[in-house]
N, C-alpha and C positions, 0 to 999 in steps of 0.2 A: 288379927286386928292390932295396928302401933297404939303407943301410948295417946297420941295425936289423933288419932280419932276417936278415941273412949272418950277425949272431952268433950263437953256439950261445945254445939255451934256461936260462935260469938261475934260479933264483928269488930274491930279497932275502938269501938268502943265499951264494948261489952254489953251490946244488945244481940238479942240471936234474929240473926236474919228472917225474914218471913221465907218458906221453903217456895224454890221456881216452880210455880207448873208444868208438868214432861206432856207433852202431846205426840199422838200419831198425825198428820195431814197427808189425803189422797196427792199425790204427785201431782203438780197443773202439769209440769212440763210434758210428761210421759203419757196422759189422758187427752191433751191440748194435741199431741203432736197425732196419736192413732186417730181423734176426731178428724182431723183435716185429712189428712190419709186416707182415710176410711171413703171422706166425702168425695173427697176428688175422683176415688176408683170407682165410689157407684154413678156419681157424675159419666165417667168414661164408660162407665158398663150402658146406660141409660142412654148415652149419645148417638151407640153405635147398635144398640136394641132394632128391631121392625117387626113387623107380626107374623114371621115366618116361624116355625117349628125352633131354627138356632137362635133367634131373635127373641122367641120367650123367653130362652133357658138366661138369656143375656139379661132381661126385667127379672127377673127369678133374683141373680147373681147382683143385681143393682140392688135390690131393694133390702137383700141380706148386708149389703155394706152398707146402706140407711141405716138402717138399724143399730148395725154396727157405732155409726157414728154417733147417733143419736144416745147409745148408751154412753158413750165416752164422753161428749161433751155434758150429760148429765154429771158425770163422774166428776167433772170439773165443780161442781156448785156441793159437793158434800163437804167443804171441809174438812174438821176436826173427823176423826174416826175413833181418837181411845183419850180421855184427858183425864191424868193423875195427880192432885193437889194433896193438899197435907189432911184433906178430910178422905178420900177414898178415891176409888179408880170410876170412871162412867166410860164405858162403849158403846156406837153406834151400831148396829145392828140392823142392814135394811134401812128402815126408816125411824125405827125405834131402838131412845136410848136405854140402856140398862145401867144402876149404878150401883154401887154396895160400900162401904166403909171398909178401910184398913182390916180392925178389927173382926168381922165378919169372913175373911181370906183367910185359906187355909193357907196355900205358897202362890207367890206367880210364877211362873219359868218365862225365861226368854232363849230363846231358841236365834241366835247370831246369823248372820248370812255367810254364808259358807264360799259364794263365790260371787261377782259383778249380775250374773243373772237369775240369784237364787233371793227368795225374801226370806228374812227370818219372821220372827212371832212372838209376839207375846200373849200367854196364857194366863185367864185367871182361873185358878182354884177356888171355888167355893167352899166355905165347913158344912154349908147346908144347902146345895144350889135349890131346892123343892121350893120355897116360897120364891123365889126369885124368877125359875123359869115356870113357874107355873100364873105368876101376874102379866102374862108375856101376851101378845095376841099367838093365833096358831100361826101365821105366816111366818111371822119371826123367830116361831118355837123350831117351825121345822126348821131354820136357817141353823140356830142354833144344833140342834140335833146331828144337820152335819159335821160341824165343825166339832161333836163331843167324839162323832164314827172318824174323822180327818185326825184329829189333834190330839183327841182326850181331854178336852175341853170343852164344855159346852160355851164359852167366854174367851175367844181367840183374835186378834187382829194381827194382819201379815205386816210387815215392817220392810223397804227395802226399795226394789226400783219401782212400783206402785206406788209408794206411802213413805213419808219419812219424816223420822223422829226431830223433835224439838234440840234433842240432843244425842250426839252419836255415843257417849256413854250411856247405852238403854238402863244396865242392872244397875251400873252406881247411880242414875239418877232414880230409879225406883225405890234401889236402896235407902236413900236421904229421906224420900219422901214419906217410905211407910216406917224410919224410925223403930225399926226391933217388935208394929204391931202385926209382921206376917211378914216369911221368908220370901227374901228375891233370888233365887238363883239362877243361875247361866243353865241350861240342857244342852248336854255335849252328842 
């Protein structure tokens, strides 16, 4: 740590800034683009379908890329995925938010993206996750669940060509924001 950061934040006047909020956002670009994708191929599967034995497997193969689509352009309409201000972190999860205070955080880790087609992550640590994941519905718990068998986290959102950050310094903006009440570090 320089001398220069041990000092408190101040601005040219000697007020301390109010701290940026860090957010996660689902990619439009990247969900926009497999949505149309997706539509077009089951569109072409569906054009060239008939009710012959190869002709189902073709309504089969069309109606998996509906789907397909239809989840992507859902994708489109979530949003905020993880939002970190100067009171605590809140993750979306499903369709339910989960949030906790600084204070309450044991460490986050952020986990960096490694290459153009990798996402990195950000993890939150609990000191106590029991009341948190246990006010959860069970759909959400199991989501959670995997992500605790994935991560070691039961509080993970991926970062990267899915999702991307408000700011491409993930840890030093986390850093700012939780101010010495629970460690940010980098996961190598």
């Amino acid at each position: 740590m320089t001398a220069a950061s041990a000092l408190p934040r101040q601005d040219r006047f000697g007020v301390d800034p109010e701290p940026v909020p860090f957010t996660v956002r689902a990619s439009q670009r990247v969900h926009g683009g497999l949505a149309a994708g997706a539509a077009l191929v089951a569109i072409g599967f569906a054009a060239s379908a008939s009710t012959s034995p190869a002709g189902i497997l073709r309504w089969i193969v069309a109606a998996a890329f509906g789907v397909l689509a239809v989840v992507c352009a859902r994708a489109l309409t979530v949003g905020d995925m993880l939002v970190a201000d100067d009171v605590g972190i809140r993750l979306r999860i499903g369709s339910e938010w989960v949030g906790t205070r600084w204070e309450d955080i044991e460490e986050v880790t952020v986990l960096q993206r490694r290459h153009p087609l990798d996402d990195g992550r950000i993890a939150v640590h609990l000191q106590d996750p029991g009341p948190v994941l246990g006010a959860m519905p069970s759909s959400t718990r199991k989501t959670t669940d995997a992500n605790r068998r994935l991560t070691g986290s039961s509080l993970a959102i991926p970062f990267g060509l899915t999702a991307r950050p408000s700011n491409g310094e993930v840890v030093q903006a986390l850093h700012m924001l939780a101010d010495a009440r629970c460690p940010v570090r980098e996961q190598l």
